[in-house]
Structure formats: C-alpha cells, structure tokens
N, C-alpha and C positions, 0 to 999 in steps of 0.2 A: 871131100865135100860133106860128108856124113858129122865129119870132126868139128867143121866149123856151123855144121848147124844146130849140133847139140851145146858145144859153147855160147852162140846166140843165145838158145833154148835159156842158160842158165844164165848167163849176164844179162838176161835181158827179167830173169826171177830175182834176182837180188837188186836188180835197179828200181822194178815194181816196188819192192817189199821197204826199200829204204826210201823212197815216194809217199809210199805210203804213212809209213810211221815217222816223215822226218826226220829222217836219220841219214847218216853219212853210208853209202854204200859198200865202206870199209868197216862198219860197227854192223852189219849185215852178214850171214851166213847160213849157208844151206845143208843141213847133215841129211844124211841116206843111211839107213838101218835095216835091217829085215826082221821082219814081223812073221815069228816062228808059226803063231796061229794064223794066219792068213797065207802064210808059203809065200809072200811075196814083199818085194820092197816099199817102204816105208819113207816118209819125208818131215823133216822138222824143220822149221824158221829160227834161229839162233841170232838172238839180238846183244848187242853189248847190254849189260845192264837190266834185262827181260830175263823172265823164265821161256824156257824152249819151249815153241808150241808146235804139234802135228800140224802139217796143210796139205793139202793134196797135190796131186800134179799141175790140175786144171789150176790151181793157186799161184803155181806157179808159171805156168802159160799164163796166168791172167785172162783167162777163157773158161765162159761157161761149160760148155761143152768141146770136147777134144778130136772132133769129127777126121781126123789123121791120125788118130791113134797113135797119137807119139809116143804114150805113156807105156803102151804096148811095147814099141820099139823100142825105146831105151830101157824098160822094166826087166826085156828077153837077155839085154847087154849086161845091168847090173848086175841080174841072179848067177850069171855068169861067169862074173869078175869076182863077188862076193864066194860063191864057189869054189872058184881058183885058186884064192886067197886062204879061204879056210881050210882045202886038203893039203897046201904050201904050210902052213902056219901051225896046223894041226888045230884048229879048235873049232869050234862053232860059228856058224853065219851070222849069230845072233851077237856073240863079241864083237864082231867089226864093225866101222862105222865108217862112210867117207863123208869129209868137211871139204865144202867148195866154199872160195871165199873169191874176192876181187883183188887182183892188186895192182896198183893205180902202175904206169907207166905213161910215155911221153903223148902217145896218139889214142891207144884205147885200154881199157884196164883189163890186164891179163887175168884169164881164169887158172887158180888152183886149185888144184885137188890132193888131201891129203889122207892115206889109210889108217885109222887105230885099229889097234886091237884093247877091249876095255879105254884107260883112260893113256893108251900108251901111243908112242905115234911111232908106226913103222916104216915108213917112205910117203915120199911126193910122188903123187902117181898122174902120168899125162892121157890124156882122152885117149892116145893111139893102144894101150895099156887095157882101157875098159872097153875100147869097140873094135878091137882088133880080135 
C-alpha cells in the first residue's frame, strides 16, 4: 500500500511538472540528492533541454502546504536508503543521487528509479528497495 502511494506521490510530480512546462512527461525528471548542510534530502526538476532547478516537495505534491507530512515520511525512507548505499559503496551521501523518471507502458507509465554514484549509474532501484 505504502509502495503504490509513494509512486502516485511521484507520477503524479512529474505529470504536474510536464503540464506545467509543456513538455512531454518523458522529457520530465526528478533527481533526490542530499544536502550535507541541511542533513537532509534534497529535490531537483530535470528537464530535457532546461538547467536543473531545486523544488521542494510541496512542489511536487503540487500543494501549498503538506499537512500529512509526507515529506517527513518519505524524507525518514530516503536518508535511509541514501545511508545504506553509501556504507555499501563506501562514499558519501552527498555522491549519490536517485533519478525517477516515467516510462510510458500500455495502461499506466511505469515509475523508475535509478542510483548514481557522481555521474555514474549503479543499479535500478524498485520502491520495495527504498521503503523496505
């Protein structure tokens, strides 16, 4: 239940976002980074063709105010997963990065997710992975 709500969560950010700018929801992309100074996760909007901009979560709920505190719950999940990965990998939180994008399929477009490390791409990673 958890899995497919965070998926909504995110297919339903990259559908706003390519609505918003006109653009194809395949030319659309969501990067998650950690922000050393802050100790917490981070969000960028990845456009084909655009320079990456920071947006916040509520940006991506499309909501003023987050009064479920989702950002809380999946933030608790990221730092987690981002952790996991970097005592695995041996480097810092601040090298990795996951890219969620769309990819179109027959009834609904499936959500990906991918880990780097710098500009380097180490696995496909599934929701059961970062909320497990």
């Amino acid at each position: 239940m958890l899995t497919e709500y965070v998926e909504k969560i995110m297919r339903n950010g990259i559908n706003h976002f390519s609505e918003e700018l006109k653009k194809s929801n395949q030319e659309v992309q969501l990067l998650i980074f950690w922000d050393a100074e802050e100790e917490k996760p981070k969000y960028k909007r990845l456009v084909q063709g655009s320079p990456s901009e920071v947006v916040t979560f509520n940006q991506i709920l499309n909501v003023r105010f987050d009064m479920m505190n989702r950002e809380g719950i999946c933030g608790n999940f990221i730092t987690s997963t981002l952790q996991r990965f970097s005592q695995g990998l041996n480097c810092a939180m601040t090298e990795l990065f996951i890219v969620i994008n769309l990819e179109p399929s027959e009834d609904i477009e499936n959500v990906k997710l991918h880990l780097y490390q710098k500009q380097i791409l180490i696995q496909e990673l599934d929701l059961e992975q970062i909320l497990g």
